[in-house]
C-alpha positions as CSV (number, residue, x, y, z in Angstrom):
1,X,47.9,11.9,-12.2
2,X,50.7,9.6,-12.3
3,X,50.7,5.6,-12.1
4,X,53.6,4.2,-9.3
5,X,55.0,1.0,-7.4
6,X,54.7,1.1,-3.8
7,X,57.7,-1.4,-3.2
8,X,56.3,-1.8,0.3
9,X,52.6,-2.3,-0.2
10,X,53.9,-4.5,-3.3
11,X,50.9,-2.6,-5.4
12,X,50.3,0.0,-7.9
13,X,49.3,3.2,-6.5
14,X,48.2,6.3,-8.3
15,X,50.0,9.5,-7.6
16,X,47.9,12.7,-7.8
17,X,50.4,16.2,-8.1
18,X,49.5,19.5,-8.1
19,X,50.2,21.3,-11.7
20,X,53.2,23.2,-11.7
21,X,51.0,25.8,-13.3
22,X,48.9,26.1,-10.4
23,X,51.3,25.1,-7.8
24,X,52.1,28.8,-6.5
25,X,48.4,30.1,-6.0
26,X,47.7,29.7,-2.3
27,X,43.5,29.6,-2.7
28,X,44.6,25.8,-5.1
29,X,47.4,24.9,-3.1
30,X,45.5,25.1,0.2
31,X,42.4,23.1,-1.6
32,X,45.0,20.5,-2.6
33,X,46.1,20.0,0.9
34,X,42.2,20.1,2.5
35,X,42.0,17.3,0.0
36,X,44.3,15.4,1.9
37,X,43.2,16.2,5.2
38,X,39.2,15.2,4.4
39,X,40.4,11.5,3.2
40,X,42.7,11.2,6.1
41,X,39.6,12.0,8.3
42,X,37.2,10.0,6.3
43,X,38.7,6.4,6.7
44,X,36.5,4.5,4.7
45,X,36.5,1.5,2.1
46,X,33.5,3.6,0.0
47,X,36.4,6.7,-0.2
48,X,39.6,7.0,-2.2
49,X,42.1,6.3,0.7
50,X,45.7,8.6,0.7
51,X,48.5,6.5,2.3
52,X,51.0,8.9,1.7
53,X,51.8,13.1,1.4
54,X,54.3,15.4,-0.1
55,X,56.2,17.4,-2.1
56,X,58.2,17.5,-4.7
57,X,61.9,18.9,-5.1
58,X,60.1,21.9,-7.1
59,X,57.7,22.4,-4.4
60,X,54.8,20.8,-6.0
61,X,52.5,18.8,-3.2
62,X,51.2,15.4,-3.9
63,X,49.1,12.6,-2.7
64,X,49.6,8.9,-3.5
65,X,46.5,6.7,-3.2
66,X,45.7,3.3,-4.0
67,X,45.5,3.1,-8.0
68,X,41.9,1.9,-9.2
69,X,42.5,-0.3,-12.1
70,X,38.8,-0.2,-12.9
71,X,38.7,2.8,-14.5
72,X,36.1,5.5,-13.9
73,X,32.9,5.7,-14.4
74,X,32.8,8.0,-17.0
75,X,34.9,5.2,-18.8
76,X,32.0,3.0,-18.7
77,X,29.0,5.2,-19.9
78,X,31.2,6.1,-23.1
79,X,29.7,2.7,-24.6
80,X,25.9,4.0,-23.5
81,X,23.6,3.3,-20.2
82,X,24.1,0.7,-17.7
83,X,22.0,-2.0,-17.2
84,X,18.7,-1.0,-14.4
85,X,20.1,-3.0,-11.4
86,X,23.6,-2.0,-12.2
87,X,22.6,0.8,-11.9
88,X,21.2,1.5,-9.3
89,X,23.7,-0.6,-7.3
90,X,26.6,1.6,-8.1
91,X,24.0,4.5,-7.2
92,X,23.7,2.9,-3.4
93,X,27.4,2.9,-3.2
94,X,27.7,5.9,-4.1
95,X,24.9,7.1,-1.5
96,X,26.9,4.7,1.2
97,X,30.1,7.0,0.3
98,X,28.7,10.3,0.3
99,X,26.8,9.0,4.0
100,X,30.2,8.5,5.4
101,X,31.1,12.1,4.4
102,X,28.4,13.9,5.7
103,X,28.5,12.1,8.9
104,X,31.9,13.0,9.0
105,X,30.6,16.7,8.4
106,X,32.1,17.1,4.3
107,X,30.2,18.0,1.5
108,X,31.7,16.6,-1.5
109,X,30.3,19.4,-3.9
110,X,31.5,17.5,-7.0
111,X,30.1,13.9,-7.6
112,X,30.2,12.7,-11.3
113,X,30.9,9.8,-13.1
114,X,34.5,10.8,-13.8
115,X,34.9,11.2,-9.6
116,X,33.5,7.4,-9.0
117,X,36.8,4.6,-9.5
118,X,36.3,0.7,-9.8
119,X,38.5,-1.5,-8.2
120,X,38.3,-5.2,-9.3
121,X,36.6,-7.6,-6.9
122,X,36.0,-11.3,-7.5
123,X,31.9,-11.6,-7.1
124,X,31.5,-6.9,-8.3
125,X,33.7,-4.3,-8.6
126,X,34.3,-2.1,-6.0
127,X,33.4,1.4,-6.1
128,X,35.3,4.0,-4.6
129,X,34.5,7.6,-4.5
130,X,37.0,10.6,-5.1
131,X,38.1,13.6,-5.9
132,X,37.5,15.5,-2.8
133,X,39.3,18.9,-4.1
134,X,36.0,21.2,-3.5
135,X,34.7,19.1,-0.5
136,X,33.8,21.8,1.9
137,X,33.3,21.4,5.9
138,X,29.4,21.2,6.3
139,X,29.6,24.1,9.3
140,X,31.0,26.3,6.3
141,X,28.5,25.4,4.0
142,X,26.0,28.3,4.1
143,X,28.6,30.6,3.3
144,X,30.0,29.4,-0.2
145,X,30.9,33.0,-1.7
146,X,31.9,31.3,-5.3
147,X,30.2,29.2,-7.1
148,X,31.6,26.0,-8.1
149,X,30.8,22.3,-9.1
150,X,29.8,20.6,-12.5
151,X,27.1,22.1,-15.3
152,X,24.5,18.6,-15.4
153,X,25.9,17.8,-11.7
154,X,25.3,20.4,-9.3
155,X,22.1,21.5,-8.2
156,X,20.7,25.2,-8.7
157,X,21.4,26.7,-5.4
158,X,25.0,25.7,-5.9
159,X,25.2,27.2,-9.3
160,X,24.7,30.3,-7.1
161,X,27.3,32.4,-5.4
162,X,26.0,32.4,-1.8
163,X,23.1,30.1,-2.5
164,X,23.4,28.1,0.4
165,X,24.4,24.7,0.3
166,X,23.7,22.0,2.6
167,X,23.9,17.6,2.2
168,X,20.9,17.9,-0.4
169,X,23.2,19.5,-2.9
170,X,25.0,16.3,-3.0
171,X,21.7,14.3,-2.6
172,X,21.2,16.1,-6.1
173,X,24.2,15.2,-7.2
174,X,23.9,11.1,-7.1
175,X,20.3,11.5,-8.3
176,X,22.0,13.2,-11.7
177,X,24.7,10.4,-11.7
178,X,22.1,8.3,-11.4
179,X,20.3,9.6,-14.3
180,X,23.2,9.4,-16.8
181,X,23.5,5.7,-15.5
182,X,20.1,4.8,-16.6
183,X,20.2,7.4,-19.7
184,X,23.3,7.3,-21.0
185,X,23.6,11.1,-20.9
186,X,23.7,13.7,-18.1
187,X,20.0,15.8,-17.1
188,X,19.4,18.8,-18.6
189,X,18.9,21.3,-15.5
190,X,15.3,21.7,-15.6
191,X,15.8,25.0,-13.4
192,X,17.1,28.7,-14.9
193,X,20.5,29.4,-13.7
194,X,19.7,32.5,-12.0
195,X,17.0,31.3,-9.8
196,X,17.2,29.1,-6.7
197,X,14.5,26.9,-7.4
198,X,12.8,28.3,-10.5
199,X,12.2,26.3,-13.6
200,X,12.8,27.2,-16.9
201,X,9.7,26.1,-18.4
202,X,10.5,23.4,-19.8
203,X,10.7,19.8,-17.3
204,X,13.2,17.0,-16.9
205,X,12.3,13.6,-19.1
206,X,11.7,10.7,-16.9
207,X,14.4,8.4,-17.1
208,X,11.8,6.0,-18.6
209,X,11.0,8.4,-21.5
210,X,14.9,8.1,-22.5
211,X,15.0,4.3,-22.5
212,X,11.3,2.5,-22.1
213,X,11.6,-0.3,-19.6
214,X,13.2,1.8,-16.9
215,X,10.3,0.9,-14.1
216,X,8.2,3.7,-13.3
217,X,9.7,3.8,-8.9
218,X,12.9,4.0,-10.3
219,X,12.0,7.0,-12.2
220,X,9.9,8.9,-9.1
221,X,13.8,8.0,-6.8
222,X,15.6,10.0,-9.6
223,X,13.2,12.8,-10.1
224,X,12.8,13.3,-6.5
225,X,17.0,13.5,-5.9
226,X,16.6,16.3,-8.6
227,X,14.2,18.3,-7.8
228,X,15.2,22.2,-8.1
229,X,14.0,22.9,-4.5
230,X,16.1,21.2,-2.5
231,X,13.3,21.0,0.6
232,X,11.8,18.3,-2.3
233,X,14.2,16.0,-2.5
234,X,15.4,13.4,-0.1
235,X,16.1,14.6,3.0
236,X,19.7,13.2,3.3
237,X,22.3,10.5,1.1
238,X,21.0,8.1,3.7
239,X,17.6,8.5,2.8
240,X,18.2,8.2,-0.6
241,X,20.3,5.2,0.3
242,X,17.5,3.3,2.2
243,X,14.9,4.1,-0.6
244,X,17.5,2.3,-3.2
245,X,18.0,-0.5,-1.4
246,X,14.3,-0.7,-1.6
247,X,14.0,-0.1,-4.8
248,X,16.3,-3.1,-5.3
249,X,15.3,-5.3,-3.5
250,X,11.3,-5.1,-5.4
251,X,13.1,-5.2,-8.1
252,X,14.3,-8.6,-7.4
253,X,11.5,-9.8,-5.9
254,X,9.8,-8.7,-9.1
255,X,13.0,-10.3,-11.2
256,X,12.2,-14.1,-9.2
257,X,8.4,-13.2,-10.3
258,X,9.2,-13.0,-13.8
259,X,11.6,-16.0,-13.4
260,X,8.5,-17.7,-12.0
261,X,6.4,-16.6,-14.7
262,X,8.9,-17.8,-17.2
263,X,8.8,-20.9,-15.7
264,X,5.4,-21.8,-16.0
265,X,5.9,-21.1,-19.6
266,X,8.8,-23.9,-19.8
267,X,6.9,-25.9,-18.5
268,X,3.8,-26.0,-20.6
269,X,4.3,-27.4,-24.1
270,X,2.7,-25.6,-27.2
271,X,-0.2,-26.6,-27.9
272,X,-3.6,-25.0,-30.3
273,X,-6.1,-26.3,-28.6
274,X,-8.2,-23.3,-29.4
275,X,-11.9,-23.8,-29.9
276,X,-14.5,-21.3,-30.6
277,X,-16.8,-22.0,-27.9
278,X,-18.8,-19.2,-25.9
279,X,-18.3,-19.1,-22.7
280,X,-20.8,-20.5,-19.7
281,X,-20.6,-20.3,-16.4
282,X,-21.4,-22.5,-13.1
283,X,-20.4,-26.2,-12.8
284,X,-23.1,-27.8,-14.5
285,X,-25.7,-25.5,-15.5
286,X,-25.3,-23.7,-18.8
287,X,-26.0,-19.4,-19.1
288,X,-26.3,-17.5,-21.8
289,X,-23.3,-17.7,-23.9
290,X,-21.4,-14.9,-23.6
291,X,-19.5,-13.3,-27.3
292,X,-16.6,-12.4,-28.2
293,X,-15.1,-15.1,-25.6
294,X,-13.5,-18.6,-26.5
295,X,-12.4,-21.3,-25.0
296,X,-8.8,-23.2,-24.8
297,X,-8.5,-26.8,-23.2
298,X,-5.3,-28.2,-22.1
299,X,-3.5,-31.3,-23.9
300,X,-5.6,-33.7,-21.8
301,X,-8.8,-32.1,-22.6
302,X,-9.3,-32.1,-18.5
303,X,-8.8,-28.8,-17.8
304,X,-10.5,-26.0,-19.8
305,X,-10.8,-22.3,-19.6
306,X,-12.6,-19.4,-21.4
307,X,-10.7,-15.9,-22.2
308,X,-11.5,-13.1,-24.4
309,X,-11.0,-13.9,-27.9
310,X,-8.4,-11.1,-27.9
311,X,-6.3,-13.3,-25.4
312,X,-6.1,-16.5,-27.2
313,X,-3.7,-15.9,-29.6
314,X,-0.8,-18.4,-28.2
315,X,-1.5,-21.6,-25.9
316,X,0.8,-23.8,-24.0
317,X,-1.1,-26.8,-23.2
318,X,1.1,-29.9,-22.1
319,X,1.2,-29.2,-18.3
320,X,2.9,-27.8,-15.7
321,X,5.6,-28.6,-12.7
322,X,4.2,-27.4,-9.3
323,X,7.2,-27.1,-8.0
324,X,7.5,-23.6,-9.0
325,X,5.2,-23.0,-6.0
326,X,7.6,-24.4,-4.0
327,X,5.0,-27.6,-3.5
328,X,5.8,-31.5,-4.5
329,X,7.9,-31.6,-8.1
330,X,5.9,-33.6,-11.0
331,X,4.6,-33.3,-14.2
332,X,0.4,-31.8,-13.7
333,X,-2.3,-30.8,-16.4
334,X,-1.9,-26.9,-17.0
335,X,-1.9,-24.6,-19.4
336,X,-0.8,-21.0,-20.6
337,X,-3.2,-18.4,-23.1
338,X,-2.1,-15.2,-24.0
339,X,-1.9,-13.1,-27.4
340,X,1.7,-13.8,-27.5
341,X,3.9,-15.9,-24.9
342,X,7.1,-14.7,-25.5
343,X,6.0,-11.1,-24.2
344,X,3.8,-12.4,-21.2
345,X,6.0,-13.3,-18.9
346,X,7.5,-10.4,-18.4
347,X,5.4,-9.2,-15.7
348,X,5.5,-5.0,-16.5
349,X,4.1,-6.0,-20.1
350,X,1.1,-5.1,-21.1
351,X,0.0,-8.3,-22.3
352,X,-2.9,-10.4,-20.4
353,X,-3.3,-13.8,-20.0
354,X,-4.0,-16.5,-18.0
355,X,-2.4,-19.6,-16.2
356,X,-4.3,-22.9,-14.8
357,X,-2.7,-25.7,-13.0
358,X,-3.6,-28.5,-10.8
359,X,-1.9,-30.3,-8.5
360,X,-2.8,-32.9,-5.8
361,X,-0.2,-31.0,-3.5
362,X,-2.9,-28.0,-4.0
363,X,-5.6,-29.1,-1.4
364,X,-6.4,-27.8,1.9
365,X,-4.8,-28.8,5.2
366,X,-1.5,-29.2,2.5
367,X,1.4,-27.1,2.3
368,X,0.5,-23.5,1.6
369,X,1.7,-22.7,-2.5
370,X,4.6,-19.4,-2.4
371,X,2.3,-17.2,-4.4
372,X,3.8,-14.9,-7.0
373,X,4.3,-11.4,-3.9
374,X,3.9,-8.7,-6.6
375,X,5.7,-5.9,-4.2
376,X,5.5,-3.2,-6.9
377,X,2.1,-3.4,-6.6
378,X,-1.3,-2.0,-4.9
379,X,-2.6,-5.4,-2.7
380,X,-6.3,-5.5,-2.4
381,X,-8.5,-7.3,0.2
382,X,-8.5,-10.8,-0.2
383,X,-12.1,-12.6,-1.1
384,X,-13.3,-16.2,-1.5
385,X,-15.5,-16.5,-4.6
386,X,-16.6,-20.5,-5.6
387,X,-16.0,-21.9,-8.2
388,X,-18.0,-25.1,-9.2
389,X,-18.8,-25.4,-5.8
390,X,-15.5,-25.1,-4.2
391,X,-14.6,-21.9,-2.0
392,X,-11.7,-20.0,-4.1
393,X,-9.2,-18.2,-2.5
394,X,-8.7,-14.1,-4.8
395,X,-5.7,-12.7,-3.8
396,X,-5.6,-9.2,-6.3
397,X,-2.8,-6.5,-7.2
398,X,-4.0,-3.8,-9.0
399,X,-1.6,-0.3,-10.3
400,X,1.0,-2.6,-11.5
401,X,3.3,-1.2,-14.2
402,X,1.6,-0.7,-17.7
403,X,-1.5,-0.5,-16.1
404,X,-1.3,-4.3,-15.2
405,X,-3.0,-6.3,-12.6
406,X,-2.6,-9.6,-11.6
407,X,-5.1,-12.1,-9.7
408,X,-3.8,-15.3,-7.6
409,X,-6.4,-18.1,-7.5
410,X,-6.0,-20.9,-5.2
411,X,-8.7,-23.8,-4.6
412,X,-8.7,-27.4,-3.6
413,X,-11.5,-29.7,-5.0
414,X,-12.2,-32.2,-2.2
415,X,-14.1,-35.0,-3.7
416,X,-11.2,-35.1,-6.6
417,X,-8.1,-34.7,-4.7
418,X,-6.7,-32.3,-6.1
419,X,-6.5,-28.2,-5.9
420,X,-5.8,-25.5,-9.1
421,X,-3.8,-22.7,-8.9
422,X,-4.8,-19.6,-11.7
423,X,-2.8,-16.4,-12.3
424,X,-5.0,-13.8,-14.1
425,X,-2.9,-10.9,-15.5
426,X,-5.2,-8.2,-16.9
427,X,-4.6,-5.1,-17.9
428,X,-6.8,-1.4,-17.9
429,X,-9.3,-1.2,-15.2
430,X,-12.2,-3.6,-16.0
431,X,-11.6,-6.8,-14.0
432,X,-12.5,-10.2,-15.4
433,X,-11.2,-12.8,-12.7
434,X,-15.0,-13.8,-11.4
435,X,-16.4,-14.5,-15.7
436,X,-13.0,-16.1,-15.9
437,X,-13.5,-18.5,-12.9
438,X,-16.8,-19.0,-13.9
439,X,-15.9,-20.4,-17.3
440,X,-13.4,-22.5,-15.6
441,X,-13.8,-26.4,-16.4
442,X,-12.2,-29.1,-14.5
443,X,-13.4,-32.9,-16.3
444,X,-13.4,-36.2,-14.1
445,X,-10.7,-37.4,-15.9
446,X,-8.3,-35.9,-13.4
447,X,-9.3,-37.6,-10.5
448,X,-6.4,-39.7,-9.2
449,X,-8.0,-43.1,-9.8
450,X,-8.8,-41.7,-13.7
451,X,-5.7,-43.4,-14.8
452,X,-3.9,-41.0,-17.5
453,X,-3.2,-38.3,-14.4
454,X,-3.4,-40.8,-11.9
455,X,-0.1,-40.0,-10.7
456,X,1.3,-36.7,-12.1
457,X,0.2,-34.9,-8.8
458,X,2.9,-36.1,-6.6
């Protein structure tokens, strides 16, 4: 490969030309020249372009192409795995590119990092795939007499002469990409090389076991590109494409989540307001005090709450800005438990904890509060409960990562003017919103005419 100056274009260009050494077999001078003719039929902004053929005085064909001054790929996972999202973006491009080739009837037969080219682009880089020299015609597919492609690439059936390859070997092929992306290292076929579909004995790692974090859909999208039996993994590059982009997509909803999450914890001040009371339930009547429980108050001393001793460890105390449910901006009573409030926001911890906040933007008839969506997650049937009297909206997500679960409370207290908003995050199987709600404690000092909060729920 050789760097050059299109004087015409005004650009660099990169000029690809056959080895001498190879120049004057016909099976690698005729794939050098199908090379040309699959990017000239596959037009596309995804896809190396060629603007120009050739050959040299000796003979030697070339190809010139627009030069990527990105790099490769392979160039950027010599420093170790990419970032999740990154990820997985350059994965969908990758699935968009391979889409435009098998609509245009190609298998590419050799995707890799070293095959996917940046070109520099003001907001992300541009990804461009190439290297079409054992792209096959998909008509021709099921009769592949040698076996070709990359060891950690290519799927079993196409470490196979005559195995029989069809757009799932490439499907297989961004699914490994994929997998160094996240892993910083290529998969270790999970398959024995002389079978089809037959495993070795031994299974694949999760992309999560290789780096803890990687979120557990990610890791099922992966897995399922590279499956051995190719009637297992997604149907098509366009399949796999749409399933990404949804992958994405929770994964930013999740992302705005967290950033909501962290918000609420900006916006409480610290506080250790912890007292060892047992918890009781009802809004005036005392129960048996429960152990094992205590109770945390917020700066005021109008709101209270009780938790398992195990969650109390940290507490935020100083308020809260509603605005992070998209309602009227202002400073309200709130406040934050959980054993440690650096790790709790992120929402795929497994670290429980709860969140109260009023706000006089909170009652009904008022403008609904953008609850937390928590897309990754298993929604159950909404419920009222009450709580002191007041009908309690329980919106619940259970099979969250780690095991987690979170509970949305919403309720407006008439006769006070106000509503509170409380976001349970539990985690295991036993469910504690209703003894939470019940040990929930709202004083009359935050009615509006009570002076101190008089006006913090604008």
């Amino acid at each position: 490969m050789w760097l050059g100056a299109d004087d015409a274009l005004d650009a660099s260009v990169a000029i690809k030309v056959l080895a001498d050494n190879w120049s004057y077999h016909a099976d690698l001078r005729e794939r050098f020249e199908q090379e040309a003719r699959i990017m000239r039929r596959t037009d596309s902004s995804l896809l190396v372009r060629v603007l120009d053929v050739g050959e040299l005085p000796d003979g030697r064909p070339y190809l010139v192409m627009p030069y990527a001054a990105g790099g490769t790929l392979a160039d950027r996972l010599v420093s170790g795995p990419m970032p999740v999202r990154e990820a997985l973006l350059v994965a969908a491009d990758i699935a968009s590119a391979v889409t435009v080739l098998h609509e245009a009837g190609v298998l590419h037969r050799d995707l890799k990092p070293s095959n996917v080219l940046f070109q520099p682009a003001a907001d992300r880089d541009r990804v461009l795939v190439a290297d079409l020299g054992l792209a096959k015609a998909l008509a021709n597919a099921s009769g592949f007499t040698i076996a070709a492609g990359t060891p950690g690439y290519m799927p079993p059936e196409q470490a196979t002469a005559g195995g029989g390859l069809d757009i799932r070997a490439d499907v297989y092929a961004i699914g490994a990409t994929t997998y160094h992306m996240l892993t910083g290292r290529p998969p270790q076929p999970a398959w024995s090389s002389g079978s089809r579909t037959g495993r070795s004995g031994r299974s694949l790692p999760r992309p999560s076991q290789l780096r803890p974090g990687v979120p557990s859909e990610v890791d099922d999208v992966v897995r399922r590109a590279l499956h051995p039996d190719p009637r297992q993994r997604w149907a098509s590059a366009a399949a796999l494409l749409e399933e990404l982009h949804r992958v994405i997509a929770s994964m930013e909803r999740d992302a705005g989540r967290g950033r909501f999450v962290r918000q609420l914890g900006r916006v409480v001040g610290v506080g250790v307001a912890l007292t060892a009371v047992l918890a009781t339930t009802g809004s005036s009547s005392t129960l048996p005090a429960r152990s094992g429980w205590v109770r945390v108050h917020d700066d005021s001393g109008a709101l209270s709450v009780a938790v398992p001793a195990s969650w109390a460890g940290q507490v935020k105390d100083a308020g809260w800005d509603p605005s992070v449910l998209r309602l009227s901006a202002g400073q309200a009573p709130g406040l934050v438990v959980a054993p440690d409030l650096d790790v709790w926001p992120d929402p795929a911890s497994g670290m429980p904890g709860v969140f109260v906040g009023a706000s006089r933007t909170l009652l009904a008839g008022g403008p609904a509060p953008a609850l937390p969506s928590h897309t990754s997650c298993v929604p159950q049937p909404d419920r009222t409960v009450d709580v002191g009297g007041n009908r309690a909206l329980v919106r619940r997500w259970t099979s969250c990562a780690a095991s987690v679960s979170f509970s949305e409370v919403v309720f407006a207290v008439p006769q006070r003017s106000f509503g509170v908003y409380v976001q349970i995050k539990q985690v295991g199987d036993a469910d504690l919103t209703d003894e939470i709600l019940a040990g929930l404690r709202i004083s009359s000092s935050l009615a509006p005419q009570a002076g101190r909060f008089g006006s913090a729920y604008s």
